[in-house]
N, C-alpha and C positions, 0 to 999 in steps of 0.2 A: 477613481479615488479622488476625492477633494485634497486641492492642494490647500497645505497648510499655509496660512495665513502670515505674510512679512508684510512691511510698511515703508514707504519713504516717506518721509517730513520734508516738506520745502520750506526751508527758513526756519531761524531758531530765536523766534520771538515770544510772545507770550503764548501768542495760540496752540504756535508747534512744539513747542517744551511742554505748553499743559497737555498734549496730546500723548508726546515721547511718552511722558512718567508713566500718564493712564496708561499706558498701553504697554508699559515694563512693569507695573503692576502686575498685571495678567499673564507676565511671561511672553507678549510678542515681542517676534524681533523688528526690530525698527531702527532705520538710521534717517539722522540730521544733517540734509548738506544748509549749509548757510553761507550765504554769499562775503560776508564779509570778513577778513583774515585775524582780525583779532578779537571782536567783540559781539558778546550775544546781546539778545534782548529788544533786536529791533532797535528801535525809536527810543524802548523804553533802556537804554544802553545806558553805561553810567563810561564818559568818557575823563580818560585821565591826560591830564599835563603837568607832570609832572608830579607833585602830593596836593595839584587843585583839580578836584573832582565834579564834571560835569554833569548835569541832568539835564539832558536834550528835550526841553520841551515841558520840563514839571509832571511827575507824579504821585500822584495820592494813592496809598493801598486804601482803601476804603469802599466796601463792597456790604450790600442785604444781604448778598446770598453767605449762610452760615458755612457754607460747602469752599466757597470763593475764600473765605476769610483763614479756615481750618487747612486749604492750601497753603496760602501764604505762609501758616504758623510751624505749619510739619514741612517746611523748608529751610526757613532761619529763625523761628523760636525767637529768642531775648535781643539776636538783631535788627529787631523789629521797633524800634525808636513809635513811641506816640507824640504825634506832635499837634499843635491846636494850627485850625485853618486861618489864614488870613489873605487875603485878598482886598487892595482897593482900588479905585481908578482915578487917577490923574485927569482931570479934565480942569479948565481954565485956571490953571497954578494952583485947584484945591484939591483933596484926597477924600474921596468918597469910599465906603463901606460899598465890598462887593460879596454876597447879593446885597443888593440895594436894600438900605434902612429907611425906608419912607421917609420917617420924621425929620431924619438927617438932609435926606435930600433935599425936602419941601425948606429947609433951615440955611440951608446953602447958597440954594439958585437965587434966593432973595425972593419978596414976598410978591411983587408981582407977578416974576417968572409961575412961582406956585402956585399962583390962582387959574396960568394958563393950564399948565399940567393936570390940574385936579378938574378942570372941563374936560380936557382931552382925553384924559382917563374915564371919568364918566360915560363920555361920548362912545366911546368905544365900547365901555361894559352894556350898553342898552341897544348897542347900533354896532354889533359888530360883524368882519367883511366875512361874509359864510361864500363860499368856501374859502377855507384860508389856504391858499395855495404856496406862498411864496416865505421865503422870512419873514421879511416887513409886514406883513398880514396877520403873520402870527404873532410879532413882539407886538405889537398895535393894538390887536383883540388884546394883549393882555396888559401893556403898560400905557398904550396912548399915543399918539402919534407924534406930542412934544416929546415926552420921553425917549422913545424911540431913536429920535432923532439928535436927542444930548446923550443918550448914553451907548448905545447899539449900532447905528448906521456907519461910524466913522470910522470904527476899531473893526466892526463884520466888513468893511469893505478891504480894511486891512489885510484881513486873514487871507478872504478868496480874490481881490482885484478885479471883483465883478459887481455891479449895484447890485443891491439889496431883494430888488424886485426881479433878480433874475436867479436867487438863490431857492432850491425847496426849503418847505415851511419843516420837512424832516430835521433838515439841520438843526432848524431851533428846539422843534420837539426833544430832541435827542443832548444838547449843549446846553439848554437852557430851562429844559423838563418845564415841570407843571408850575415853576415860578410865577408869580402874577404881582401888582402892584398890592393888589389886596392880600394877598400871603402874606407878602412884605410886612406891610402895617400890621397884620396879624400878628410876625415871629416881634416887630419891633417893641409891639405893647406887652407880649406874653413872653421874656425872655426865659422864664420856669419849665416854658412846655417840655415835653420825654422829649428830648433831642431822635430817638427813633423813631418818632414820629413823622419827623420831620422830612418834606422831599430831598433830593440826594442834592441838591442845588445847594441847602440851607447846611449841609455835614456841618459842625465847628471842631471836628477833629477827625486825626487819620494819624494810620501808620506808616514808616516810612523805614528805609535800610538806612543802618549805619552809614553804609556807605554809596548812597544809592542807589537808582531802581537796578541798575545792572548787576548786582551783588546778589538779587533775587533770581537772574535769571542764568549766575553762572554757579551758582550751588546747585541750582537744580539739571543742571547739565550735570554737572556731577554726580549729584543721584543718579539721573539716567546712565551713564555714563558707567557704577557702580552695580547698576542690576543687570548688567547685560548689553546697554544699546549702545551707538557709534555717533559722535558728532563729528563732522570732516568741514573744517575753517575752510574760506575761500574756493568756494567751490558752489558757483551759481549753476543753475541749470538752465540748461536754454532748451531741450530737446525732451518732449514726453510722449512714447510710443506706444501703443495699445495693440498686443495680438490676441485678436479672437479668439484664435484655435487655442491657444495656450491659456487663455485667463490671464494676462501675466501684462505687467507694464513694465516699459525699459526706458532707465531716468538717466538723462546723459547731459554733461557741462565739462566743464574746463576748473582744474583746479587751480594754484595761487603761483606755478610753475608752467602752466597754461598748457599741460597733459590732459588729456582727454579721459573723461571717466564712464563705466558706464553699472549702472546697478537694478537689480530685478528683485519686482515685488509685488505682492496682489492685489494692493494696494497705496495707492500717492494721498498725499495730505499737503495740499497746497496753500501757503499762504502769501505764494509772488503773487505780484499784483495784474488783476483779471488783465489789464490789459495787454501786458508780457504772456501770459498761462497762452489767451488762447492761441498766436500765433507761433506758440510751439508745439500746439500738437499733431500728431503723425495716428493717424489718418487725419488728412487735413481737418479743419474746422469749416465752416459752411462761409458763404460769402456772406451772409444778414450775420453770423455772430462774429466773424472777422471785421465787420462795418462797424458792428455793435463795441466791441473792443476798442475801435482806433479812434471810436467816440468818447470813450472815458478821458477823465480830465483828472489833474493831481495836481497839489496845491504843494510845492516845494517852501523849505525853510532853512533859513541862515541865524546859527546861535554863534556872537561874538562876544566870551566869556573873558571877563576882565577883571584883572585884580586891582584892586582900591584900598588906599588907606580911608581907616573910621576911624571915630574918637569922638571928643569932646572937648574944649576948651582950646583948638588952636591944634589939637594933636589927630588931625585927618578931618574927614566930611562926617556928620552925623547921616549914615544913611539909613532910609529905612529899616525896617525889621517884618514886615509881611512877606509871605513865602514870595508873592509877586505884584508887582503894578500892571492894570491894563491902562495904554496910554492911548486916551480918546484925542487927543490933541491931531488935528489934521497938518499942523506947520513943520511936522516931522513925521519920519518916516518909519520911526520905531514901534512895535505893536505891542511889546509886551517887555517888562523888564523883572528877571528872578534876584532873589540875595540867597544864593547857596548858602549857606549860615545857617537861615533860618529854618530854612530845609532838615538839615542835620549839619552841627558842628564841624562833624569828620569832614563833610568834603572839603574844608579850610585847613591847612596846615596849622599846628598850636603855634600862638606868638613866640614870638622871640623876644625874653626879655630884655628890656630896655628900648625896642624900639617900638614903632608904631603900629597897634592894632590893625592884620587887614581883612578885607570880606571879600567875596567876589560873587560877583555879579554875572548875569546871562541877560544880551539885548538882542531883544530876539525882533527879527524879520522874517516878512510873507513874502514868497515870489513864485514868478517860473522861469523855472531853468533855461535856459539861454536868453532870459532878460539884461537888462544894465544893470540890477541888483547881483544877481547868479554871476553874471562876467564879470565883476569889480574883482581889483585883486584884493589880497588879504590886505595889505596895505591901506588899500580905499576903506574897506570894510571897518579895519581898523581907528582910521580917522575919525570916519562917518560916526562909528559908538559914540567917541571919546566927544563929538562935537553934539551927539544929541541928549548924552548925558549933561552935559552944560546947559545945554537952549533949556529942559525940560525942571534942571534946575536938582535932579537926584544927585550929580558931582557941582560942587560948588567952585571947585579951585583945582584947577590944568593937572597941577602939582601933585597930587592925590591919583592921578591919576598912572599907572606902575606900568601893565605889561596887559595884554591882550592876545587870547586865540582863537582862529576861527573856525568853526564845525560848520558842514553842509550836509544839510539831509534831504534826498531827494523820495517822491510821493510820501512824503510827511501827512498830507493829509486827502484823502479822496475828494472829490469838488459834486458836493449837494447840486447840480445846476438842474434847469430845468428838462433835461432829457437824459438823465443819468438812472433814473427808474425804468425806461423800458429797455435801456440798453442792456441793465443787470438782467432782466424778464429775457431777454433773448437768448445770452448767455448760459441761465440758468436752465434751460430747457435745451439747448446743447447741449453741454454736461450732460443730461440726465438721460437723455435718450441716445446718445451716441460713445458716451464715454463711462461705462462703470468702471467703480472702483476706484473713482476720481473723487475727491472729495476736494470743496476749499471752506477755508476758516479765516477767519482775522480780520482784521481792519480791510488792508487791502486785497488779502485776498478775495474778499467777497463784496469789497467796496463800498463798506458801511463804519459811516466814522464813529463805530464805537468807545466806549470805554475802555482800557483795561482787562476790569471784571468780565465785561460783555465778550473781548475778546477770549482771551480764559477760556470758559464758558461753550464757546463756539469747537475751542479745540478739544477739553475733553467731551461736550456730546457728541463730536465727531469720533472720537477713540470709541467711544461706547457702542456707536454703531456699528464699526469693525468687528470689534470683541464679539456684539451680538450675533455680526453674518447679517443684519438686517436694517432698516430705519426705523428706528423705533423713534427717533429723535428728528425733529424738525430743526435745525441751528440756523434757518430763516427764520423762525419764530422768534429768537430770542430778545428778551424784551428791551426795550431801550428807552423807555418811558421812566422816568424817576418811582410812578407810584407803583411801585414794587408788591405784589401781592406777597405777602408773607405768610399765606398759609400753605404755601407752595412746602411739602416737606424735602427740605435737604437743598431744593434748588434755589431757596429763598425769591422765586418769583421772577427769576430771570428768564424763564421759560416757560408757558403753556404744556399742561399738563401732556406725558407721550401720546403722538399719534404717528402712523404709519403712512408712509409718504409714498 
């Protein structure tokens, strides 16, 4: 007799929530262990201190796929804030339109600079480097190599702490989609176009949580939660066994009391990151995908979220109002700066009347973990904001400046490098021949720096393949290209039509 079908979820981020729900749709059982003791959603977590609410890293709900978007709706409905995009980049004391507005730009750099740019662009559009292997290869085929170089090299080196020509040209595909200097001048001169139209780079609006992204991801625990399935806090796994004779896998960690746990099911949905997954499985893993694992690379992140007085006339710093700045500036060390505000309200406590307006802010840093960034105390960390918020000229005055905390996030982001595609090829075919019934999903789990959406996506065609008993679904196919096929029904293009794997 076929045994009936349970699940374990590893992690309870986007992928493995979207996976739980599908999968308590249909009546399976499935439990959520998540490593972390108080909070879902991964990355996409909305951390609190106090009544000032963080967003680790900025998210937009904003998805093609109609399937992606009708989730998010049949989760929190009317807590679904529409908010308009904004993005610009700080480069030599001025605020540039990000994606980049041609006209503005050429308007900016000053008119010689532009004359070199609009060679360098040309140059590139007639003569461009085939194959394009690398980042820099790809921003260059499409914006030029002066551009490239003002607006992309200093802030991408930011992110990964590697030169540009040692990053895949994937990452760009994927962060920076079908963007080109000629789109640009295109969206600049046709501001009327169908905003649907438009690649996912160009969105001018999204939804967002009242109370951000983590609000999205702890309702929907609770649905799950409501139709039958188990989420268990603090509780990593480190050990995943496979017995043949049984069909059966046995998922074993340590809870938040450091008790040993252990849980059986027919199936695992993994989204710890490949590099942890494979050195805990039992039957060991092969020596080329245990090589293959301890080659993966992960790009750590420090957000030092700070509250600021604003105002006007004397009464705090006038500070922005874009959701974020990218700071191209090389004389500091900051890569990116949020105004939760503008994000949604709610994550700021309402003023107190009579005193001074405040907002807060997210200064977000690139690292690796046991770097002099990662080792600095909160203290350092704390400084460091408060002194690059100055240099960069966002805080104007010491004084304005109130109270700071600092979040670390570690494999924040998967590292695009130049041998991080056959490392996942070795992996993936482990998995598939030695371990059924294994499945991974997500960002890290599968090592693909997706979107959101994309992740989504990954977890319930993973649910679906369960539900079926079969692959009907490829969730290495899913697409990560901006130009979205929308005739795709239901899946809005994020995936290649079913085929059997």
């Amino acid at each position: 007799m076929k045994q009936k079908t349970s699940v374990v979820i590893i992690g309870g981020g986007p992928a493995g929530l979207s996976a739980a729900l599908t999968l308590s749709d249909e009546k399976i059982p499935a439990t959520v262990f998540e490593a972390d003791p108080i909070y879902l959603g991964g990355i996409s977590r909305t951390v609190r201190h106090g009544d000032y609410l963080t967003d680790i890293g900025g998210h937009r709900f904003f998805s093609k796929s109609p399937e992606i978007e009708g989730f998010w709706s049949r989760i929190l409905g009317d807590d679904l804030l529409q908010r308009p995009r904004s993005s610009r980049i700080l480069y030599r004391g001025k605020l540039f339109s990000y994606p980049l507005k041609a006209l503005e730009v050429l308007k900016k750099i000053g008119y010689g600079e532009s004359i070199l740019c609009t060679i360098s662009y040309m140059k590139s559009h007639f003569i461009p480097i085939k194959p394009a292997r690398t980042f820099e290869d790809w921003v260059v085929n499409r914006f030029g190599k002066r551009l490239f170089q003002i607006f992309f090299k200093t802030y991408t080196e930011k992110v990964w702490g590697i030169p540009c020509d040692q990053i895949s040209a994937d990452w760009a595909a994927q962060r920076i989609n079908s963007l080109s200097l000629g789109v640009a001048i295109l969206n600049a001169l046709t501001p009327w176009r169908n905003n649907s139209r438009k690649v996912k780079t160009l969105v001018e609006s999204f939804r967002y949580p009242r109370k951000g992204p983590g609000m999205m991801w702890e309702v929907c625990a609770k649905k799950f939660i409501s139709a039958g399935g188990m989420v268990v806090m603090g509780s990593p796994v480190d050990r995943l066994s496979w017995d043949k004779s049984a069909s059966q896998w046995t998922v074993e960690g340590s809870n938040a009391n450091g008790l040993r746990f252990k849980h059986q099911a027919t199936d695992v949905v993994s989204t710890m990151p490949l590099r942890d997954l494979i050195p805990a499985l039992d039957p060991p893993a092969s020596a080329a995908a245990l090589q293959a694992a301890n080659g993966l690379r992960y790009r750590d992140f420090i957000t030092i979220s700070v509250v600021v007085e604003e105002g006007k006339n004397g009464n705090g710093d006038d500070i922005f109002q874009e959701n974020w700045l990218y700071i191209h500036d090389p004389s500091v060390r900051v890569g990116r700066i949020q105004n939760y505000k503008s994000w949604s309200p709610e994550l700021v406590p309402a003023p107190i009347p009579g005193q001074p307006s405040r907002t807060f802010l997210g200064v977000e840093y690139f690292c690796f973990k046991g770097d002099g960034l990662w080792e600095s105390t909160d203290h350092e960390l704390i400084a460091l904001a408060k002194k690059e918020l100055l240099a960069t000229g966002i805080l104007k005055n010491p004084e304005h400046f109130i109270e700071a905390f600092v979040n670390r996030q570690e494999k924040a982001y998967p590292v695009y490098d130049d041998t991080y595609q056959d490392h996942v090829a070795t992996i993936r075919d482990e998995i598939a021949i030695h371990y059924p019934g294994l499945h991974v999903s997500g960002r890290n789990g599968m090592h693909k720096y997706n979107n959101q959406d994309h992740a989504m996506m990954t977890g319930i065609l993973t649910a679906r393949n369960i539900i079926a008993g079969e692959n009907l679904w490829d969730v290495w196919r899913v697409n990560q290209d901006a130009e979205y096929l929308e005739t795709r029904s239901g899946l809005g293009g994020l995936i290649d039509p079913p085929v059997k794997t």
